[in-house]
N, C-alpha and C positions, 0 to 999 in steps of 0.2 A: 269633305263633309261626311261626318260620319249617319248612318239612317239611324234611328233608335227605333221605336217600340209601335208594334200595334197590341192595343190592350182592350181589356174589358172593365168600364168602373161600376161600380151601383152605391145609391145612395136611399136611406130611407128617414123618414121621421116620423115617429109616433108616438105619443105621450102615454101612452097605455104598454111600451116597453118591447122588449122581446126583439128586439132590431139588431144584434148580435145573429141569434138563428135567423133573421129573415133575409140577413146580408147573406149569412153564408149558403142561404138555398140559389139565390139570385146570382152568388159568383158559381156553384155548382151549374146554374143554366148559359153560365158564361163562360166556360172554360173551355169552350172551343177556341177563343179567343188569346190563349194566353196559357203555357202550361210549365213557366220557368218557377215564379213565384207567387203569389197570394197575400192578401192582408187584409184586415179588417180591423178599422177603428173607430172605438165608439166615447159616445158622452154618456154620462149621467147626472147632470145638477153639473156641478162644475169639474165633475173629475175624468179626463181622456183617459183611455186603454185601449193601448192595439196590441195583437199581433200580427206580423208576418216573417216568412220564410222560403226558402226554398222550395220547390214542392208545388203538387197540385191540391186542389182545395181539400178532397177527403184525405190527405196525409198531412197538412199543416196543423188543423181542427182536430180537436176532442172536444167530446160533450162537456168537459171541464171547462176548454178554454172557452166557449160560449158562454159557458156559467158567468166566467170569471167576466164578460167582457159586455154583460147585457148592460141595457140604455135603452134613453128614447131616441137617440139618434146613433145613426152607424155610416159610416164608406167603406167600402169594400174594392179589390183588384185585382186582377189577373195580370201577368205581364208574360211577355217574351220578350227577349230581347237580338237587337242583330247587331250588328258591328262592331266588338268593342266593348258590347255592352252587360254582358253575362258576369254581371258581379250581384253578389248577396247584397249589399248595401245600397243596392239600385232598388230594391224591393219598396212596393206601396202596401197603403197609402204614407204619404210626409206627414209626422207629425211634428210641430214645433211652438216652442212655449217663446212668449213675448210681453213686452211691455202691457200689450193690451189683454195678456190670455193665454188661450193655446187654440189653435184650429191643424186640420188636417186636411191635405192636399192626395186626389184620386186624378190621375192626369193619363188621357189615350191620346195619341200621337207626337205631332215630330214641328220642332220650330227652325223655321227657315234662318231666322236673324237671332239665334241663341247664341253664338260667336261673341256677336257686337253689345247684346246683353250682357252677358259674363264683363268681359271687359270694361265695359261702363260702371256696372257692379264694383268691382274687383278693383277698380280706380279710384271709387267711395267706400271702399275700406272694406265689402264682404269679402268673405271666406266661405268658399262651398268643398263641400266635404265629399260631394259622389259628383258622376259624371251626365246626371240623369239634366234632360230641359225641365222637369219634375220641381225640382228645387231650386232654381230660377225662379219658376212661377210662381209659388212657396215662398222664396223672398222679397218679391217686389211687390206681393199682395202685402206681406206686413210692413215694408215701407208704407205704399200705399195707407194702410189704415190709421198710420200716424197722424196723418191729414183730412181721411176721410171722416164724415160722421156716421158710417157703417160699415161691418164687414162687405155688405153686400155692392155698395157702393168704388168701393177699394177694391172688388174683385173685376167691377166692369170698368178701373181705371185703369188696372190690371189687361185686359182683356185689349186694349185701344193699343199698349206698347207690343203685345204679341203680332207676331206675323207665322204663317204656318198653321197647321192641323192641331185642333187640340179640345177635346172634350172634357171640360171639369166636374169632377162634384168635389165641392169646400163645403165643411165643418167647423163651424165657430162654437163656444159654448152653447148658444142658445138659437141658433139658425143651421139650416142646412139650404147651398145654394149650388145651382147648375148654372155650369156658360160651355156654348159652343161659337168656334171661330165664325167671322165674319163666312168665310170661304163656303161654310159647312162642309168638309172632309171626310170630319167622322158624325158617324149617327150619335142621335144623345136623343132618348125620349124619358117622358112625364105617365106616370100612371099613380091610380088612387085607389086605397082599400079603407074601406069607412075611413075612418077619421084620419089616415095616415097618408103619405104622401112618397113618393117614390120616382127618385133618377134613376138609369140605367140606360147603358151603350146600347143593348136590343130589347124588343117589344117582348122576347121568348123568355126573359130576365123578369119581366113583371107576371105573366103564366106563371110562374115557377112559385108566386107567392101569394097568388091569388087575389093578385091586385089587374084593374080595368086599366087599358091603357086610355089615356086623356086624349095627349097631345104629343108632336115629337116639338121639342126646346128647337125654337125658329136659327136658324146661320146669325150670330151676331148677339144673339139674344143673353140676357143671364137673367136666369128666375129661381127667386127665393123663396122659401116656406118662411112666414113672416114669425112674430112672438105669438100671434095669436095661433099660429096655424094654418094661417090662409096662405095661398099659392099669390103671388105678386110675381111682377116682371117688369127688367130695366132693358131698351131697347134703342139705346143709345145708337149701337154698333147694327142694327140690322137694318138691310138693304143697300150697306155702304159699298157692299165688294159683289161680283159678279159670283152665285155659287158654284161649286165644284165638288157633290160631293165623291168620292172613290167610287168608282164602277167595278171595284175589285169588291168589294162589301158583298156587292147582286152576285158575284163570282163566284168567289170564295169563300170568304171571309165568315161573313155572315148564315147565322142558324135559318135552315130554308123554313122554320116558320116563323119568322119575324117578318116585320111587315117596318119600314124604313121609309121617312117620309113620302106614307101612303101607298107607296109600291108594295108587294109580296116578292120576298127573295123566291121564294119558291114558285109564282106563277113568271117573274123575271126569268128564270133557268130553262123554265120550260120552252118561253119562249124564245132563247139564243140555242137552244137545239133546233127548235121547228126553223130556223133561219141558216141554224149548219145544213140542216137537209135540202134546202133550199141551192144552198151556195156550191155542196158538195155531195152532189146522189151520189151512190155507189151501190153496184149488184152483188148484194151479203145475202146471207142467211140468218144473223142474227148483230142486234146492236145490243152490245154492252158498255155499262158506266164504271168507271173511278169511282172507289167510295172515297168520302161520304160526297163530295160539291158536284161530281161529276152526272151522279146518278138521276138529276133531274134533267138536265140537259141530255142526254141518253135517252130517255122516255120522252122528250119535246121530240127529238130526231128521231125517233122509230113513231109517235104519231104523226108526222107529216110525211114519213115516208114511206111508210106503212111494212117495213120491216120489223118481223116481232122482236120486241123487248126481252131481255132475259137477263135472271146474274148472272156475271161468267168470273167476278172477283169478290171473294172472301176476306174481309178485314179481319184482320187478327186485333177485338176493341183493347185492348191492352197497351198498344204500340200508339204512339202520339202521331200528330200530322207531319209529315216528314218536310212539309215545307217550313212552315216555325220554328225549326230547329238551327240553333244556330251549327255551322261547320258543317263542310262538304264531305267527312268521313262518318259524322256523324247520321244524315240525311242518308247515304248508300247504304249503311247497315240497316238503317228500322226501314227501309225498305224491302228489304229483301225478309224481315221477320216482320212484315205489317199484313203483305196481300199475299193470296194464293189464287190459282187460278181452278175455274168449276171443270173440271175434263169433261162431265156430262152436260155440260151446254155448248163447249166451244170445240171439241173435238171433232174433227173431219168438214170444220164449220168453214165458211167466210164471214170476220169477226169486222164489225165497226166499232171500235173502242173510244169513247170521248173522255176526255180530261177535262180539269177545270183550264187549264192553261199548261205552257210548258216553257219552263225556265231557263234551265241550264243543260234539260235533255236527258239527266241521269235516269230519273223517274221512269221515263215513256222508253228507253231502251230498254231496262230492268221487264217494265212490263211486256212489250212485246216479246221477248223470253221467255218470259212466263205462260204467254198465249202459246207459244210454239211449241215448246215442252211439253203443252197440256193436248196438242194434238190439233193446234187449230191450221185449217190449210192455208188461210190468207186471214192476214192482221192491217186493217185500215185504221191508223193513226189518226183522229181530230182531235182539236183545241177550241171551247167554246171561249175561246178569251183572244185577241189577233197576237200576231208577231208582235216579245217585247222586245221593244226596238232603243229603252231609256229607262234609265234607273228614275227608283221614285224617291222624292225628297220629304215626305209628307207623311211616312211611318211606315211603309208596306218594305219585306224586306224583299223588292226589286233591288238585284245587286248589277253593279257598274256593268257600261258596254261591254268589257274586254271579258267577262261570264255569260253573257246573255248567249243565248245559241242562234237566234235567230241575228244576232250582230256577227257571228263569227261564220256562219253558213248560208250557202244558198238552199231555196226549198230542197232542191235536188239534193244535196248532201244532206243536211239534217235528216231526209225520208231512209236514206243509206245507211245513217250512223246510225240512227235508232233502228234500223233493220226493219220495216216497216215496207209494205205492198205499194201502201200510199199516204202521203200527210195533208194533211188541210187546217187552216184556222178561220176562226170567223173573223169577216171584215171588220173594219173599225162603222163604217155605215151601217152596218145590222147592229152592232154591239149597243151604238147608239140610241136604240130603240128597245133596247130589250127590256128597259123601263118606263114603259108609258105613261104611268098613272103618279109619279117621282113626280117631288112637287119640287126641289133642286136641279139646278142645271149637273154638269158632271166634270167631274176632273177623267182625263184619260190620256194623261202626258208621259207613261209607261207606254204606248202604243203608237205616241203621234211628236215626240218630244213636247209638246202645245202645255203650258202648264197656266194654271189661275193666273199663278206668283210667279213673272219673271224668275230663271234660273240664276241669274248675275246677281239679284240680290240677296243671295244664300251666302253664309260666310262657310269658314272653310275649318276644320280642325286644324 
């Protein structure tokens, strides 16, 4: 099974125009999420235009192609890709013309039973042209609309044959509509600027365009912006499945100030540090963070422990996130050209260093070098995230057992190989908690194999 993409969509509508630039400020607050390719496609009256490309948002975009691409409605996308996936033609959003029109497809995450999809497809006569679950979605909503009496309709009949993670926003001529899986995996929120109405994958995507955020789009849910403009919603699908959404989102993933149904990434980090301190004291002189995910969780665990805080790592803002990337040669170099270490905070120190997590281990060895070199006398390795002990099916790129480090060593060796004083993670029980105010249950089958969705009913490349 190959993993594909976690991504970032936004979606806007507004009859007074300009939703070209307000896509592209909304995927600039989203490009933490996705830094391979970009897209944006709009309406106006009946005529689609997008572009996308390779590239991060300030390098696909000119003030031209804005010009050239305003409307009252836009989608917009970030992507990266893992597995497999790192082709130009995978790029969003999907635009495609049909019997009924043209609409365009913004799609974040990963389909379990896209295998048996294709096939079934492919058996009634389609032809897909990329490798994306993207375009699947994209074609079974306009099968779908042959029969429905609405786009929006077709997209929640749409939504019943999906299994897996997946956050939309669909553009028809005259609608703009959001659905998130039954499961809720990925975040998908609703926010409102006067008369305009706005999707996006985080809360810190509607800040960025000076729109209030409403509501987060409920697990199951698909809600439309109607002909008139008003906000409606079809709720066929919610409350049918047990939710799940990513605890990698609180993690990682997500911008520490968004706010994800109802929780704060940012007051979540805080507190999976104040629980690392808890689980794992140690006598330092100074605790420092990972930039950027790591840095909250750092300052949770130096206030419960009451070790002072300090930077002791310099991001080089240039260098992208090394975990996104696709390729293990690729990930080693903008390492070692991303962080430097502060010699006047960590030298002659005893350093507690916290990560957002650790993978494959390259990272946390790199770093603890980095510590050492800079003159630190002892480097205490944590991970606010536990041992990943299972790859994830659902978009995040957790790769298979036989990479995981925590599948290939014991603490003891892993603390070795990364050359480290000492290692620690946080349990899967504290992690548990580190969002209390999360109005979704949680997927954390990267850490426990435990998944929403049965793993046997995933098909297989």
């Amino acid at each position: 099974m190959a993993i594909h993409e976690e991504c970032g969509v936004f979606g806007i509508y507004d009859k007074s125009g300009g939703c070209a630039e307000s896509a592209y400020y909304g995927l600039y607050a989203l490009q933490h999420r996705g830094q391979e390719a970009c897209g944006i496609a709009t309406m106006n009256g009946l005529e689609q235009r997008c572009r996308k490309d390779a590239g991060l948002v300030g390098e696909v975009f000119s003030r031209e192609d804005l010009a050239q691409l305003n409307g009252t409605m836009a989608v917009g996308h970030v992507r990266y890709s893992t597995t497999g996936g790192s082709l130009r033609e995978n790029a969003q959003p999907l635009t495609l013309s049909y019997v009924k029109g043209t609409f365009a497809v913004a799609h974040n995450g990963n389909l379990v039973n896209v295998d048996d999809l294709r096939r079934h497809y492919e058996y009634r006569g389609a032809i897909f042209h990329t490798t994306s679950d993207s375009e699947i979605i994209a074609y079974i909503i306009a099968q779908e609309r042959l029969l429905a009496p609405s786009i929006e309709r077709a997209v929640a009949n749409t939504v019943r044959q999906l299994r897996g993670a997946f956050s939309l926003v669909v553009m028809s001529s005259r609608k703009l509509i959001a659905a998130r899986d039954p499961w809720g995996f990925r975040p998908l929120c609703i926010g409102k600027r006067r008369d305009a109405w706005i999707f996006a994958s985080e809360s810190c995507a509607l800040d960025s365009v000076g729109a209030s955020f409403v509501r987060d789009v409920e697990p199951g849910e698909v809600a439309y912006v109607d002909l008139n403009g008003e906000l409606q919603s079809i709720r066929d699908c919610c409350g049918k499945e047990r939710t799940g959404l990513c605890l990698f989102e609180f993690l990682y993933f997500a911008r520490p100030d968004s706010v994800i149904d109802g929780q704060s990434v940012h007051a979540a980090r805080l507190l999976a540090g104040r629980y690392l301190a808890q689980e794992h004291p140690i006598a330092a002189d100074v605790v420092i963070g990972v930039p950027d995910s790591g840095l909250n969780a750092a300052k949770g665990y130096a206030l419960e422990s009451g070790i002072p805080y300090n930077d002791g790592l310099i991001k080089n803002r240039y260098i992208g996130r090394t975990f996104i990337q696709p390729g293990q040669s690729a990930r080693e170099s903008s390492v070692r050209l991303k962080l430097n270490a502060l010699r006047s905070t960590v030298s002659g120190q005893r350093v507690v260093v916290i990560d957002d997590s650790i993978v494959r281990g390259t990272t946390s060895n790199q770093l603890v070098k980095l510590l050492r070199d800079a003159g630190a006398k002892e480097v205490h390795m944590l991970s606010s995230a536990p041992m990943f002990v299972a790859p994830c099916y659902f978009g995040t790129d957790i790769p298979s057992k036989e990479e995981l480090f925590a599948c290939k060593y014991s603490l003891e060796e892993m603390c070795r190989l990364i050359g480290a004083d000492s290692l620690g993670f946080l349990s899967v029980e504290s992690l548990r908690k580190i969002a209390p105010d999360c109005s979704c249950g949680f997927c954390d089958g990267c850490f426990t194999e435990r998944y929403p969705i049965p793993v046997e009913e995933q098909g297989e490349d």
